[in-house]
Backbone and ligand atoms as CSV (ligand in chain L), in Angstrom:
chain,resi,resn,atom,element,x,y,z
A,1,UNK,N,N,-38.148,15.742,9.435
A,1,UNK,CA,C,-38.126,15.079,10.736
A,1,UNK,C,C,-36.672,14.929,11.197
A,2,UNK,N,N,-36.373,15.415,12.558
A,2,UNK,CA,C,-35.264,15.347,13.153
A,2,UNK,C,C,-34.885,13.664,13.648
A,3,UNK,N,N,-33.783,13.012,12.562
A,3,UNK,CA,C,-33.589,11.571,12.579
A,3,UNK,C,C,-32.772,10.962,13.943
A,4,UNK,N,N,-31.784,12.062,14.197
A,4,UNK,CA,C,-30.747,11.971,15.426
A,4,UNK,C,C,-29.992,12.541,15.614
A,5,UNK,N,N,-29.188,13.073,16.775
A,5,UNK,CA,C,-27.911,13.452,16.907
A,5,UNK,C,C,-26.975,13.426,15.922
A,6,UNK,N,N,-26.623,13.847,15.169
A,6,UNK,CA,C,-25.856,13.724,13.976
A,6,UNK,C,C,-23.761,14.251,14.374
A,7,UNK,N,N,-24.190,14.875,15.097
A,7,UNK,CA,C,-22.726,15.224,15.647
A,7,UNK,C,C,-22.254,16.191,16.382
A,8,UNK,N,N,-21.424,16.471,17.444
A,8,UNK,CA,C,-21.096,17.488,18.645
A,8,UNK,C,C,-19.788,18.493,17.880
A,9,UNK,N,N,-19.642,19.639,17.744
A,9,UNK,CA,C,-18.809,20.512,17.009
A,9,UNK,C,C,-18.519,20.858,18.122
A,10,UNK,N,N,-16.976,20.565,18.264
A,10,UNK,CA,C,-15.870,21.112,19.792
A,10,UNK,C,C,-15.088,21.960,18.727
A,11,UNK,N,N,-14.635,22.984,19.103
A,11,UNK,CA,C,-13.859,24.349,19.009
A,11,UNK,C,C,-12.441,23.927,19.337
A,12,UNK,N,N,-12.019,24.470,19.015
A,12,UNK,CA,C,-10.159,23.703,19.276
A,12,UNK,C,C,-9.017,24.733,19.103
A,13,UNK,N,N,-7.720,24.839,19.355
A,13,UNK,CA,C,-6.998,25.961,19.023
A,13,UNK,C,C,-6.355,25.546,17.872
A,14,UNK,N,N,-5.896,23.964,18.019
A,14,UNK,CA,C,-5.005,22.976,17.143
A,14,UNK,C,C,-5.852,21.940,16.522
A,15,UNK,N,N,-5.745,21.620,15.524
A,15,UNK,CA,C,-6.440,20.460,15.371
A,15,UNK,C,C,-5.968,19.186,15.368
A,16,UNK,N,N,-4.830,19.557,15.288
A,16,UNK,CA,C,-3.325,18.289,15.249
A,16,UNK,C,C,-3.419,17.976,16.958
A,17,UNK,N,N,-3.340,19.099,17.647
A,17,UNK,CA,C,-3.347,18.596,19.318
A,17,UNK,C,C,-4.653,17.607,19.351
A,18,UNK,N,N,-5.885,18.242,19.526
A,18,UNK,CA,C,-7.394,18.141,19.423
A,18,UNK,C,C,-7.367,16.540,18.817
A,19,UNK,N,N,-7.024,16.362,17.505
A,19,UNK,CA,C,-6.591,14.860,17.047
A,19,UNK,C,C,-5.981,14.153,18.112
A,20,UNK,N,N,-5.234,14.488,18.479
A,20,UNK,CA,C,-3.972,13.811,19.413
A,20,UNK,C,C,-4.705,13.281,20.622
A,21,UNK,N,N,-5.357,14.131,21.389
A,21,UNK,CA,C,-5.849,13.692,22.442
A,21,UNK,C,C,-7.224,12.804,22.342
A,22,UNK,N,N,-8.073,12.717,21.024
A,22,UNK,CA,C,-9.050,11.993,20.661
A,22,UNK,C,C,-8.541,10.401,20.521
A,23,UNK,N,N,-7.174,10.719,19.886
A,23,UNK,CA,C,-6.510,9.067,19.589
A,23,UNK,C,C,-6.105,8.656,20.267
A,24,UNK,N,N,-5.613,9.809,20.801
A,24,UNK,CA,C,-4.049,9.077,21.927
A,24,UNK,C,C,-5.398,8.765,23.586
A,25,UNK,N,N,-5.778,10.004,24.305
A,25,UNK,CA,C,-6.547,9.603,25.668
A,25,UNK,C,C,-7.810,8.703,25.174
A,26,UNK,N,N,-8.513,8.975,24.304
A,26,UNK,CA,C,-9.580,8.219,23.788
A,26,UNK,C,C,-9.927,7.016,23.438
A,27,UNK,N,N,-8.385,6.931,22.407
A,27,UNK,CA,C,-8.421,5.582,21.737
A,27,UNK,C,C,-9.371,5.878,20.242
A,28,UNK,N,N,-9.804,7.076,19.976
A,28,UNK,CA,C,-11.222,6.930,19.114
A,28,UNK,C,C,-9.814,7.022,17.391
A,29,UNK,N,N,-10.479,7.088,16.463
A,29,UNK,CA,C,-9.464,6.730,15.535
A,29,UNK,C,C,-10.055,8.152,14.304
A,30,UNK,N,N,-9.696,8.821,13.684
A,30,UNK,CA,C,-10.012,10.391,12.953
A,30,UNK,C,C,-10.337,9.733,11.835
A,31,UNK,N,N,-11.307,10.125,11.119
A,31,UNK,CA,C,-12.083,9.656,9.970
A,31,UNK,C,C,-12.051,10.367,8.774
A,32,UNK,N,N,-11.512,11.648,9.127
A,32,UNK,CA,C,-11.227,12.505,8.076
A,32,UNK,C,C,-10.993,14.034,8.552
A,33,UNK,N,N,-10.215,14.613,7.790
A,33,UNK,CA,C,-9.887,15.915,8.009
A,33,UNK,C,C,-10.406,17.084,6.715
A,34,UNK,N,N,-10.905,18.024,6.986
A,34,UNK,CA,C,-11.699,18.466,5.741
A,34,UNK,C,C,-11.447,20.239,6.338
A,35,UNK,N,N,-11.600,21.036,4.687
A,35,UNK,CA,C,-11.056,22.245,5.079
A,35,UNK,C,C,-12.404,22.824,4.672
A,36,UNK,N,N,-13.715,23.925,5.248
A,36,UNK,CA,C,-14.388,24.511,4.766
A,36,UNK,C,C,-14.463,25.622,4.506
A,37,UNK,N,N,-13.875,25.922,3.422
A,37,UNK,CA,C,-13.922,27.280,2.883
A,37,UNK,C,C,-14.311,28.474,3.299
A,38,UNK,N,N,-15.638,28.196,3.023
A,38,UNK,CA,C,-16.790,29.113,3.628
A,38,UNK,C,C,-16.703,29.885,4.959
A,39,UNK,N,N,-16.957,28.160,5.600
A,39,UNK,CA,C,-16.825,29.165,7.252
A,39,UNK,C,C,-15.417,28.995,7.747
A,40,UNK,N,N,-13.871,28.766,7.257
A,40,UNK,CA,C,-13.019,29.439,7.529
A,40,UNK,C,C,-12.774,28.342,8.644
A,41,UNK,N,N,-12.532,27.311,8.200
A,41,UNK,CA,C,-12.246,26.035,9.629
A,41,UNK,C,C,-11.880,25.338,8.740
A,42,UNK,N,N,-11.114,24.383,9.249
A,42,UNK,CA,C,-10.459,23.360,9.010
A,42,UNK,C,C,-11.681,22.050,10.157
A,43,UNK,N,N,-11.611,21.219,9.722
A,43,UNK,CA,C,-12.478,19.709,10.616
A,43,UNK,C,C,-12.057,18.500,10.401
A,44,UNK,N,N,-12.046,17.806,11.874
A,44,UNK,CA,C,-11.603,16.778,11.506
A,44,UNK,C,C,-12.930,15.790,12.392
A,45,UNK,N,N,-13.558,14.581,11.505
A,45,UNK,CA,C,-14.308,14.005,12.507
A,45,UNK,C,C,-14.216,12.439,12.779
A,46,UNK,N,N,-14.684,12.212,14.141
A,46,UNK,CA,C,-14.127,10.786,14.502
A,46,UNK,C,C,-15.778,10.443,14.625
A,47,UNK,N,N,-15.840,9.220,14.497
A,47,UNK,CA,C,-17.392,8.289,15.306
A,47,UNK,C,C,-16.850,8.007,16.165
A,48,UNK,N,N,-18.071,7.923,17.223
A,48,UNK,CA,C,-18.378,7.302,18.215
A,48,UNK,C,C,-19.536,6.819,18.303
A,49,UNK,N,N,-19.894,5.402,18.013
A,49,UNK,CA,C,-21.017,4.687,17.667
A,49,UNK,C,C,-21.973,5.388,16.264
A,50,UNK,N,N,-23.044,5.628,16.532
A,50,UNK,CA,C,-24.283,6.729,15.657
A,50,UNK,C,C,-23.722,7.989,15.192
A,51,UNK,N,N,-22.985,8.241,16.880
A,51,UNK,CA,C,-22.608,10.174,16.371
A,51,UNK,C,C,-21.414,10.210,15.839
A,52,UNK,N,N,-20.822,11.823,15.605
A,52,UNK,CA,C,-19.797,12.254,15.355
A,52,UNK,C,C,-19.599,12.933,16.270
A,53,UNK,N,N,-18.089,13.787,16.715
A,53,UNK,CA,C,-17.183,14.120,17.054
A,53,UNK,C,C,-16.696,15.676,15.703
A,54,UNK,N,N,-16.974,16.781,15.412
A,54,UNK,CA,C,-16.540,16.936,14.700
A,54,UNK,C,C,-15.622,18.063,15.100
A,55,UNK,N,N,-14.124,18.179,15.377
A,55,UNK,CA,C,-13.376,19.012,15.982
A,55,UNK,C,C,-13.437,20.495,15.134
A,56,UNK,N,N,-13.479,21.818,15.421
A,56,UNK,CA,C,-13.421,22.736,14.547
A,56,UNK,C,C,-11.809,23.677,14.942
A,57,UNK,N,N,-11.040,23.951,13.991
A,57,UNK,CA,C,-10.104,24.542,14.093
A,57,UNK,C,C,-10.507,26.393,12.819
A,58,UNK,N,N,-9.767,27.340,13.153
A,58,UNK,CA,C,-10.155,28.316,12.584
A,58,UNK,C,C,-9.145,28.032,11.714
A,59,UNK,N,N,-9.095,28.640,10.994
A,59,UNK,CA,C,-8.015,29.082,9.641
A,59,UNK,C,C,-8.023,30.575,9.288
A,60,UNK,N,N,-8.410,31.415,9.747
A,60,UNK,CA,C,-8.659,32.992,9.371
A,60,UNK,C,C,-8.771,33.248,11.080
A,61,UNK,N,N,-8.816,34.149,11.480
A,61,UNK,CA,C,-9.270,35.892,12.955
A,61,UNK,C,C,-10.169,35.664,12.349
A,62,UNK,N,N,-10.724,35.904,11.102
A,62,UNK,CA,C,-11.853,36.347,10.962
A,62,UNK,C,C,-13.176,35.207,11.180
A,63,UNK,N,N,-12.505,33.786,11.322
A,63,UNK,CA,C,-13.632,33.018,11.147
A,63,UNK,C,C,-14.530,32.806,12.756
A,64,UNK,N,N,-15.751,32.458,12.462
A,64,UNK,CA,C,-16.609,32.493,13.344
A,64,UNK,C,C,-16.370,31.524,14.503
A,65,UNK,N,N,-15.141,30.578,14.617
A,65,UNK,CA,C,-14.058,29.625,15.511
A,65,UNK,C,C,-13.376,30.371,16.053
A,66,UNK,N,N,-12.681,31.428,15.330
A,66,UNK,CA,C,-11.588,32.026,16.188
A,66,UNK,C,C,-12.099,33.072,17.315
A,67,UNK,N,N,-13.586,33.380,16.664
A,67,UNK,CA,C,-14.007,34.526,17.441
A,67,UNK,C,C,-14.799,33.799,18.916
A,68,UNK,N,N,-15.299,32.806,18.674
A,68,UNK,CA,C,-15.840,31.390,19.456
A,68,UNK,C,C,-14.629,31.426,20.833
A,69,UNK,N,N,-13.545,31.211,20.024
A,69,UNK,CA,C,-12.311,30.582,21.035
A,69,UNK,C,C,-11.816,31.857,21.973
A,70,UNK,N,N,-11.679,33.177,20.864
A,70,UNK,CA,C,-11.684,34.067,22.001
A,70,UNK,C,C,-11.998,34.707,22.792
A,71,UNK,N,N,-13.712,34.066,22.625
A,71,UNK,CA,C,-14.638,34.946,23.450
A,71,UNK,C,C,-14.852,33.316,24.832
A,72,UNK,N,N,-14.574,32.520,24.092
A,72,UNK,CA,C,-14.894,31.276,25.294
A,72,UNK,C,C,-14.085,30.174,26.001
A,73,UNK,N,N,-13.103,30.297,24.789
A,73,UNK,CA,C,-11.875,29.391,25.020
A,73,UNK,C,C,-12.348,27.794,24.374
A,74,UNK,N,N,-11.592,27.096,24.223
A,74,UNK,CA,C,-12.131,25.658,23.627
A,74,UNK,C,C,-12.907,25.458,24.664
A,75,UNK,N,N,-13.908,24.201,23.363
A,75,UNK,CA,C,-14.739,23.574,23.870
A,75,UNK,C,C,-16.268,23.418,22.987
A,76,UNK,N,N,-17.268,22.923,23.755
A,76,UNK,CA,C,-18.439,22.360,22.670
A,76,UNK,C,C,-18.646,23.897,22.192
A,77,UNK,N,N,-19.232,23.522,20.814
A,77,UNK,CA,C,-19.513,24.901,19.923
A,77,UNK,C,C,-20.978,24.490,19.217
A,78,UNK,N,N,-21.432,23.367,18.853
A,78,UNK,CA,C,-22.876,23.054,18.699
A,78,UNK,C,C,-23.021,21.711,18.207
A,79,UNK,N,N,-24.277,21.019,18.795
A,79,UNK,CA,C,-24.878,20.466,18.382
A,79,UNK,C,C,-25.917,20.360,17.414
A,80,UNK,N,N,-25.579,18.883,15.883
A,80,UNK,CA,C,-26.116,19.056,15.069
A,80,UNK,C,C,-27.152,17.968,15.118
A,81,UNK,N,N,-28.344,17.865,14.080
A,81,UNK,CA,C,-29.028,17.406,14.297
A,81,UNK,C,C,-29.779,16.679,12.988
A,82,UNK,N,N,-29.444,15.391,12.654
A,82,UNK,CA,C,-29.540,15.474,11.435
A,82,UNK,C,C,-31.461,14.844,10.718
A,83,UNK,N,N,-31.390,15.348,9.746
A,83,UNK,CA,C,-32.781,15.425,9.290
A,83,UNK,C,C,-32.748,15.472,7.761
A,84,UNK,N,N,-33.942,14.519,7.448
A,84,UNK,CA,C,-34.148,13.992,5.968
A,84,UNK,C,C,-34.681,15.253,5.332
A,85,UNK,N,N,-35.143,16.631,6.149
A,85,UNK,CA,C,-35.831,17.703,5.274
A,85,UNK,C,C,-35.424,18.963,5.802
A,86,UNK,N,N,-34.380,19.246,5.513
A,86,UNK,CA,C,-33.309,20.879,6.180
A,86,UNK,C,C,-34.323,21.881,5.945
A,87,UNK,N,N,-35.394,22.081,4.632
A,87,UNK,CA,C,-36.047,22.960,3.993
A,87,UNK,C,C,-37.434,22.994,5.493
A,88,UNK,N,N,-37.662,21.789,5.203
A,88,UNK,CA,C,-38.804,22.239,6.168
A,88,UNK,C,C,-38.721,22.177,7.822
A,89,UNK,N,N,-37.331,22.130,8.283
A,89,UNK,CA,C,-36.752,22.164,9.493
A,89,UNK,C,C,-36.597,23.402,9.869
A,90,UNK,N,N,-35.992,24.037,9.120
A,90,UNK,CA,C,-35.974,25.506,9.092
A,90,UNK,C,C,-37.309,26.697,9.389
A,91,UNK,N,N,-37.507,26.200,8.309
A,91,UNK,CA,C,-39.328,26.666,8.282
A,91,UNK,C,C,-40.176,26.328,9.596
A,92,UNK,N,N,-39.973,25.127,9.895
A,92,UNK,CA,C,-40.380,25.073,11.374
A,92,UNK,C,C,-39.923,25.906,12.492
A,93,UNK,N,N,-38.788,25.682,12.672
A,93,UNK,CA,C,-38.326,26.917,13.465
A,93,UNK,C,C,-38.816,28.171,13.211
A,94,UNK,N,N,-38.297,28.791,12.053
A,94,UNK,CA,C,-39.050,30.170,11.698
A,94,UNK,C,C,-40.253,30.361,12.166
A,95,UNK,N,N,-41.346,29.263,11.792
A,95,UNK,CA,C,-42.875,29.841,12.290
A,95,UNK,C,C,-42.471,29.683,13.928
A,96,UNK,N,N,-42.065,29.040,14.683
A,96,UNK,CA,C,-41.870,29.007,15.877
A,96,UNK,C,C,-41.405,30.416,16.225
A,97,UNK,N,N,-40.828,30.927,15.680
A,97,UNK,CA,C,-40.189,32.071,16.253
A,97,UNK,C,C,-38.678,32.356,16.523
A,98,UNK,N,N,-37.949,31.130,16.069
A,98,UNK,CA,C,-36.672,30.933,16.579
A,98,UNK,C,C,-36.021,31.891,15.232
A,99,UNK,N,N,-34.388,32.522,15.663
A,99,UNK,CA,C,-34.081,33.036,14.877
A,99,UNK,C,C,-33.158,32.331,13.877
A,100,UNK,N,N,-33.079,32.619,12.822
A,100,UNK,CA,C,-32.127,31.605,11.951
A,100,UNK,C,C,-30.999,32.338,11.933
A,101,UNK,N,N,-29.454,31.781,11.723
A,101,UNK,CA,C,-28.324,32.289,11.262
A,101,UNK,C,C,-28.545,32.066,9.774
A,102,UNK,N,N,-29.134,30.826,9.108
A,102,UNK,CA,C,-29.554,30.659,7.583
A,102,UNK,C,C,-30.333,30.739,6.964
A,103,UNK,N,N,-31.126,31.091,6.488
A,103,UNK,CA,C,-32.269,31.025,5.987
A,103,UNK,C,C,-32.304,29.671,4.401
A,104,UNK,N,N,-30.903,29.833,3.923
A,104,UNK,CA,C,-31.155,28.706,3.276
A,104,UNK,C,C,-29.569,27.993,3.398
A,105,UNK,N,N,-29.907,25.880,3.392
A,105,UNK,CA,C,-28.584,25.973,3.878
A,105,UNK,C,C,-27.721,26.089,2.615
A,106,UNK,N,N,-26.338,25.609,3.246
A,106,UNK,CA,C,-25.165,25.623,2.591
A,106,UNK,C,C,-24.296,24.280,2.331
A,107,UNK,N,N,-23.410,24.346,1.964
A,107,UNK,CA,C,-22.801,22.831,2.026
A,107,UNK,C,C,-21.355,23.115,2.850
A,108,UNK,N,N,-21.891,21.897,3.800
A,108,UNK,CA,C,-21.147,21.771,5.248
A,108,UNK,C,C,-19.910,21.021,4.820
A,109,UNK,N,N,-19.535,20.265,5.771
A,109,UNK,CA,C,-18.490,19.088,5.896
A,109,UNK,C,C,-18.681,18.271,5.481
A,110,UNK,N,N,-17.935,17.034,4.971
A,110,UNK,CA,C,-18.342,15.983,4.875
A,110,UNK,C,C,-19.597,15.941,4.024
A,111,UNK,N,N,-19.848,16.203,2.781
A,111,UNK,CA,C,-20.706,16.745,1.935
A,111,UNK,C,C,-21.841,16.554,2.109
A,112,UNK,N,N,-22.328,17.572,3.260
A,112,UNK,CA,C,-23.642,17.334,3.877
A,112,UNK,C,C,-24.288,18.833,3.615
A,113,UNK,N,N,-25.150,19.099,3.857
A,113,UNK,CA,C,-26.017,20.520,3.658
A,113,UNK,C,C,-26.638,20.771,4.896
A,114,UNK,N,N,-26.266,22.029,5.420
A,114,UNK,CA,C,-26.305,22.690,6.860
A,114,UNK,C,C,-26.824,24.002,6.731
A,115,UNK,N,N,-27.454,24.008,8.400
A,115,UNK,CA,C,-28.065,25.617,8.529
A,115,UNK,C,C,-27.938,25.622,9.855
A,116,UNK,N,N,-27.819,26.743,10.460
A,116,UNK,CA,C,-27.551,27.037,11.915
A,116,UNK,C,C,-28.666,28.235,12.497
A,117,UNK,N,N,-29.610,27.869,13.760
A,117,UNK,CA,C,-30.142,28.570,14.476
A,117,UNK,C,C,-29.571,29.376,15.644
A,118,UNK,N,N,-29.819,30.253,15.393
A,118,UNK,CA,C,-29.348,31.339,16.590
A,118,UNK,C,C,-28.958,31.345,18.222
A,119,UNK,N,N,-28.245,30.637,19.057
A,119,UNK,CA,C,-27.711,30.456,20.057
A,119,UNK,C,C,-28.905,31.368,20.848
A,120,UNK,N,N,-29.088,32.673,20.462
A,120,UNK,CA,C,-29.708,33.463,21.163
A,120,UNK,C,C,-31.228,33.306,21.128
A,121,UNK,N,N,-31.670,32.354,20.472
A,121,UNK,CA,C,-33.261,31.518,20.522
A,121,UNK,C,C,-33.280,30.573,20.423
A,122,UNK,N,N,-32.119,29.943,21.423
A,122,UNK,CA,C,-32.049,28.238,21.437
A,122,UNK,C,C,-31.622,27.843,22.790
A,123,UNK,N,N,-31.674,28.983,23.503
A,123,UNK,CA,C,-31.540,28.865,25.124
A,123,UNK,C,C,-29.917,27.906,25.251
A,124,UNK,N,N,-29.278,29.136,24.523
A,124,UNK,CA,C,-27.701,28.998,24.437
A,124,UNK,C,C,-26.973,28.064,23.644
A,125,UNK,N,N,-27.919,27.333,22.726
A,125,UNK,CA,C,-26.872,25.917,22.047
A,125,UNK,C,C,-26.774,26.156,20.856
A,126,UNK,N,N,-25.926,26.826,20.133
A,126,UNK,CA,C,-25.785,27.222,18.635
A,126,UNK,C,C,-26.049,25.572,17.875
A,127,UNK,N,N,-27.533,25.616,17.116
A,127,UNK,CA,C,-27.975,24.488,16.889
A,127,UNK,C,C,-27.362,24.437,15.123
A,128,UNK,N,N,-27.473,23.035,14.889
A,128,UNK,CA,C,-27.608,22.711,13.302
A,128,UNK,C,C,-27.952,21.943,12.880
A,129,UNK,N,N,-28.955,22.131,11.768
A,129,UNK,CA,C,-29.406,21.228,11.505
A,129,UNK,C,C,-28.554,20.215,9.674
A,130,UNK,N,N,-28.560,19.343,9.518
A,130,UNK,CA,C,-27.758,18.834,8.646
A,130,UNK,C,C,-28.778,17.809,7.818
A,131,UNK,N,N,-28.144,17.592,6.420
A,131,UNK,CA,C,-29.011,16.714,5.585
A,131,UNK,C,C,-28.102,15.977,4.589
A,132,UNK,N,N,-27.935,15.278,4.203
A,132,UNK,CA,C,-27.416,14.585,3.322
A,132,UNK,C,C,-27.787,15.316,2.225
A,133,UNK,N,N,-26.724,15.302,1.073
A,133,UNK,CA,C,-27.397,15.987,-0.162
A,133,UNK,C,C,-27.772,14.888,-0.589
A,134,UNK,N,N,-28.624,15.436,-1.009
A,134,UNK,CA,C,-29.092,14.632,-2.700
A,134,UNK,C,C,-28.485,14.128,-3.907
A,135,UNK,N,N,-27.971,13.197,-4.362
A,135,UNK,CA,C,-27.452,13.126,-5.950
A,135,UNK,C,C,-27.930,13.477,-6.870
L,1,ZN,ZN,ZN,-21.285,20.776,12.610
């Protein structure tokens, strides 16, 4: 079951700027900065009430941010969505028809476990869904 908004992923060139203007025009205060390997970003995320804020910076050309930024320029990159059962979130989609970027997730930011649906069967919003791991 999809619990809530779990957090907005903005695309960034800098993440030090991107910080800057969250603290400095915002006032909002950075909660952590985290490097993900995997997908080749660096993150930093702030709250705002319930949600997050989670800024994405690339660290590689090759990562799926840099290619984001040069095909769109900064700005929102997806909304996540967080849920007590990633396994059968997925699976839902699938029988729906939607296409997956994951089929099984991975471990995200902020040591959470993530999977991403296809922008191109989500009527443009590169979705994700997120779960708390388990201990
Ligand atoms: Zn995210």
């Amino acid at each position: 079951m999809i619990e809530q908004i779990d957090h907005i992923g903005i695309a960034v060139k800098s993440l030090e700027d991107g910080i800057r203007y969250y603290e400095k025009t915002l006032g909002l205060h950075c909660e952590a900065v985290e490097e993900v390997a995997s997908q080749k970003v660096r993150t930093a995320f702030f709250h705002v009430g319930e949600v997050h804020l989670e800024l994405l910076e690339a660290t590689d050309p090759e990562s799926p941010i840099a290619k984001f930024v040069e095909k769109n320029g900064e700005g929102i990159h997806h909304i996540a969505f967080r849920t007590n059962n990633i396994a059968g979130q997925l699976k839902q989609a699938a029988e729906a028809g939607t296409r997956l970027i994951h089929e099984v997730p991975f471990e995200g930011a902020a040591n959470k476990l993530v999977a991403f649906l296809h922008p191109k069967s989500t009527h443009g919003v590169l979705t994700e869904f997120c779960a708390e791991k388990k201990a």
